[in-house]
C-alpha positions as CSV (number, residue, x, y, z in Angstrom):
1,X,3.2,-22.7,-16.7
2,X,6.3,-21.2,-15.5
3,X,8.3,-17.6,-16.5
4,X,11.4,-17.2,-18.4
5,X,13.8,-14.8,-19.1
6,X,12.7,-13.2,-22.6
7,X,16.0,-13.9,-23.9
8,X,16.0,-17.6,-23.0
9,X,13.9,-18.2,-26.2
10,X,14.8,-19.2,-29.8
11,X,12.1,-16.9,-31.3
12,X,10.7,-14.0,-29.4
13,X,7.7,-13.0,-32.5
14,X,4.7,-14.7,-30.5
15,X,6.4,-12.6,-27.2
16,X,6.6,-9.4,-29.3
17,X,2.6,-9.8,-30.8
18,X,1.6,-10.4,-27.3
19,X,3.3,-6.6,-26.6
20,X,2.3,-5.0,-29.5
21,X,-1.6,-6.7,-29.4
22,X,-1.9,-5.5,-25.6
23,X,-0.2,-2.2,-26.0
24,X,-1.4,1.0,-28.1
25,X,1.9,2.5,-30.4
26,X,2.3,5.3,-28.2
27,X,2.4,3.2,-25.0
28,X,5.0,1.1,-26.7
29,X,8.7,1.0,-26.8
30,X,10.6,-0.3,-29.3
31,X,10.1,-4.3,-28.3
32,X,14.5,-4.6,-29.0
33,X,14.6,-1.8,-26.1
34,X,12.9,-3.7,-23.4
35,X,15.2,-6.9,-23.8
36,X,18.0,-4.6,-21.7
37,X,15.4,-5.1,-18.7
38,X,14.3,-7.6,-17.0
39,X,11.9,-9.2,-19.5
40,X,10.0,-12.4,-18.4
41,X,7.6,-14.7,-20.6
42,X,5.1,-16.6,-19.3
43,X,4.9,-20.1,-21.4
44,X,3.3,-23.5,-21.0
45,X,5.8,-24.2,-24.3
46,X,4.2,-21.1,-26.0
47,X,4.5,-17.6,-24.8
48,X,0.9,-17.0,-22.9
49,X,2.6,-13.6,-21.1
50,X,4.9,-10.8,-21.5
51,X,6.5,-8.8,-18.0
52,X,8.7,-6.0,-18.4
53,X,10.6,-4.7,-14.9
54,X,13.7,-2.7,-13.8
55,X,14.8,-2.2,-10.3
56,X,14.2,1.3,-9.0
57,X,17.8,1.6,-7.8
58,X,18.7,0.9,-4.1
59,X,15.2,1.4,-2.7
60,X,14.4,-2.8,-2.6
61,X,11.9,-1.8,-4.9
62,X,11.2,-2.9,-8.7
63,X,8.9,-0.9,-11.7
64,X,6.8,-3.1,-13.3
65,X,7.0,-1.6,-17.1
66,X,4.8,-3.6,-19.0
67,X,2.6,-6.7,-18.3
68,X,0.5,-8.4,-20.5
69,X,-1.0,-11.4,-21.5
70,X,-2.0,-13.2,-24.9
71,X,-5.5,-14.2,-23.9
72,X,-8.1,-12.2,-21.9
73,X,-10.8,-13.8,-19.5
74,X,-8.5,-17.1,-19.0
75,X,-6.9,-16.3,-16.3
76,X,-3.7,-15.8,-17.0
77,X,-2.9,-12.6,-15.9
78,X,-3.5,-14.0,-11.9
79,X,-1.2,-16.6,-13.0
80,X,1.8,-14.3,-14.5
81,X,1.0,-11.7,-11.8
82,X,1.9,-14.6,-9.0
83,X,4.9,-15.8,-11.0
84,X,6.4,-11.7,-11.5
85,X,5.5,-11.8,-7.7
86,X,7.7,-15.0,-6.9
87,X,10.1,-13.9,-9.7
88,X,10.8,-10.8,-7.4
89,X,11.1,-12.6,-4.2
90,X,13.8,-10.1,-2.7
91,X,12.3,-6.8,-3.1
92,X,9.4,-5.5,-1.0
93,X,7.3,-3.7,-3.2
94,X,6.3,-3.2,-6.9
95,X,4.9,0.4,-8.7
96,X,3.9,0.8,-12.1
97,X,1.5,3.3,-13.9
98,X,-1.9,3.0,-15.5
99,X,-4.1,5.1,-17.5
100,X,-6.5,7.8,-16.3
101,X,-9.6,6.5,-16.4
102,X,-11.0,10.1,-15.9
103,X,-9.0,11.7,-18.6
104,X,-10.6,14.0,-20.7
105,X,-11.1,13.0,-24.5
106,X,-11.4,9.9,-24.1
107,X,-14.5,7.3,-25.1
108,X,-16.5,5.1,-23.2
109,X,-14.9,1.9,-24.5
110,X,-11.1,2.8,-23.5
111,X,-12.3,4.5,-20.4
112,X,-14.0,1.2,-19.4
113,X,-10.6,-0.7,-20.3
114,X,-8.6,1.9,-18.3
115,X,-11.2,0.7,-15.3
116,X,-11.1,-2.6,-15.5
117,X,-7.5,-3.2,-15.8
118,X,-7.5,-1.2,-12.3
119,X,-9.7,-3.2,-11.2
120,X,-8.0,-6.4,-12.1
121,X,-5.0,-5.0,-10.1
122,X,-6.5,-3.9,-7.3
123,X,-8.2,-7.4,-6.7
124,X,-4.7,-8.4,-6.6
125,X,-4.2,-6.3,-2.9
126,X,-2.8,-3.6,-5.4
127,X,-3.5,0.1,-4.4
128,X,-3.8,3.4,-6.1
129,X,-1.4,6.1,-5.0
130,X,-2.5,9.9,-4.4
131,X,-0.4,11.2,-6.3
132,X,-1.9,14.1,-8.6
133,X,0.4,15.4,-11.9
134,X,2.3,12.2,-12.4
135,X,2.8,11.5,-16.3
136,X,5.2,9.7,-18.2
137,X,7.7,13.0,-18.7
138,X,9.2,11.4,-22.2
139,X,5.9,12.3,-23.8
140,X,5.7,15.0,-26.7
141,X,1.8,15.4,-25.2
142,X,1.4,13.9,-22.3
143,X,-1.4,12.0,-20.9
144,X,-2.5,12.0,-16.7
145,X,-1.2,8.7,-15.3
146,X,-1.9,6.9,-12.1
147,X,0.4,5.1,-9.8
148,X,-0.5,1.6,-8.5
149,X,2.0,-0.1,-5.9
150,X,1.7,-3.6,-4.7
151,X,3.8,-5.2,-1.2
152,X,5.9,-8.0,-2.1
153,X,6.4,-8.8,1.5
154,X,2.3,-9.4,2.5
155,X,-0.4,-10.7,1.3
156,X,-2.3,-7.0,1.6
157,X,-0.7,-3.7,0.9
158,X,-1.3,-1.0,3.4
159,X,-1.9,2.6,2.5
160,X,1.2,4.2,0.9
161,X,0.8,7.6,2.6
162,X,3.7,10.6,3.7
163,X,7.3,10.5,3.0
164,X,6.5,6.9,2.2
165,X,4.8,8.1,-0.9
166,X,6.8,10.9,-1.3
167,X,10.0,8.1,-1.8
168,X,8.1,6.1,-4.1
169,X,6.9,8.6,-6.9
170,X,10.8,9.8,-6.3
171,X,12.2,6.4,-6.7
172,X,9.9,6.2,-10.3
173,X,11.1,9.2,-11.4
174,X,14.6,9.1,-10.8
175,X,15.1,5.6,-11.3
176,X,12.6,4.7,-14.0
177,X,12.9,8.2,-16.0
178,X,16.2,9.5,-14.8
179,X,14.8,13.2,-13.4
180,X,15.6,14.5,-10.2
181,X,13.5,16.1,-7.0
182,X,14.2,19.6,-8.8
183,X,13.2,18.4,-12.1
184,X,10.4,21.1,-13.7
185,X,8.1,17.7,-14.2
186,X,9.2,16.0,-10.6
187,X,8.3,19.1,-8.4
188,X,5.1,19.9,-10.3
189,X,4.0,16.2,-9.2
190,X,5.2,17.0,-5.5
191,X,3.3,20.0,-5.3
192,X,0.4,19.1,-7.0
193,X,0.4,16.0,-4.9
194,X,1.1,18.1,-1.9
195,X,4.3,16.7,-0.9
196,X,6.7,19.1,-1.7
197,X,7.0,20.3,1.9
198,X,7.4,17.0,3.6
C-alpha cells in the first residue's frame, strides 16, 4: 500500500464514499473543498484511506483534518496513520480534534465510537490535550471538542503542558480557523483552559 496525493487519481468517487461513509454531514466539508489541502489516499490500486492536512503556519506543525479509512477492524488505519506519519517527515508534531465522548445528548452507541476512535489514537503514542472550551468556532451549534496531538519527531509524545499548550490550541485556531488570541471564541478556550495568563 502506499499514499498519494488525492489529486493524482483519474476518479476520486471511491475516495469521496470513503469521506462521506466515515463522516456524519455536519462533520463534513464539501469533499471539492478539501482538495485545496493536502489530501492523501491510501491505495493498494483502490482507495483503502482518505487523510486530509494543512500546515498550521510557521509553527513546524501540521492539522490533521480528516482521516479515515474504507474498512474497519483490518488494520488499515495503523497502516495510513504510519504513512501520514512518514508523509509529514519535516514537521514535528500533528493536532487534530475528536468528539466529546462526554457530551451531553448523546447515545450509548456514538458515545462508544467517540471512545474508541480515542482509543485507537492514543495507542498510536497520541495524547489528549487539557484544553477545556475548544469547539470548532464555524458551527451554527456547536458541539465540545477535544484536542489530540501526536510528536512526529519520537516514537512517544510527552505531555503537552504550559505555553507549550498554550501555542498549540493558538496555532489551531489561527491557522486552521483563521481567529486570533483576542477572538470572543479563542480567549473563552484560554480561560476556560486556564491559560489566558501565561
Amino acid at each position: 500500500m502506499k499514499l498519494v496525493p488525492a489529486t493524482s487519481l483519474p476518479d476520486l468517487a471511491q475516495v469521496r464514499k470513503i469521506y462521506e461513509d466515515g463522516f456524519s454531514a455536519r462533520l463534513r466539508t464539501p469533499f471539492e473543498d478539501l482538495l485545496a489541502d493536502r489530501a492523501l489516499v491510501l491505495t493498494d490500486g483502490s482507495p483503502r484511506g482518505f487523510a486530509v492536512l494543512r500546515e498550521l503556519g510557521p509553527t513546524g506543525w501540521v492539522f490533521l483534518r480528516y482521516f479515515v479509512v474504507g474498512e474497519r477492524g483490518r488494520g488499515l488505519g495503523a497502516v495510513l496513520w504510519d504513512e501520514v506519519r512518514r508523509e509529514m517527515a519535516g514537521f514535528t508534531r500533528i493536532v487534530y480534534d475528536v468528539e466529546d465522548p462526554a457530551e451531553d445528548g448523546i447515545d450509548e452507541a456514538e458515545r462508544t465510537i467517540r471512545e474508541r476512535r480515542i482509543s485507537f489514537y492514543t495507542r498510536l503514542d497520541a495524547v489528549l490535550l487539557p484544553i477545556k472550551g475548544y469547539h470548532q468556532p464555524n458551527e451554527d451549534e456547536p458541539h465540545p471538542m477535544l484536542l489530540m496531538a501526536a510528536d512526529l519527531t519520537q516514537p512517544q509524545t510527552a505531555p503537552i503542558v504550559g505555553d507549550d499548550l498554550r501555542d498549540t490550541m493558538l496555532a489551531v485556531y489561527r491557522y486552521r480557523y483563521g481567529l486570533t488570541a483576542t477572538d470572543p471564541v479563542v480567549s473563552d478556550t484560554l480561560r476556560a483552559s486556564g491559560l489566558s495568563g501565561t
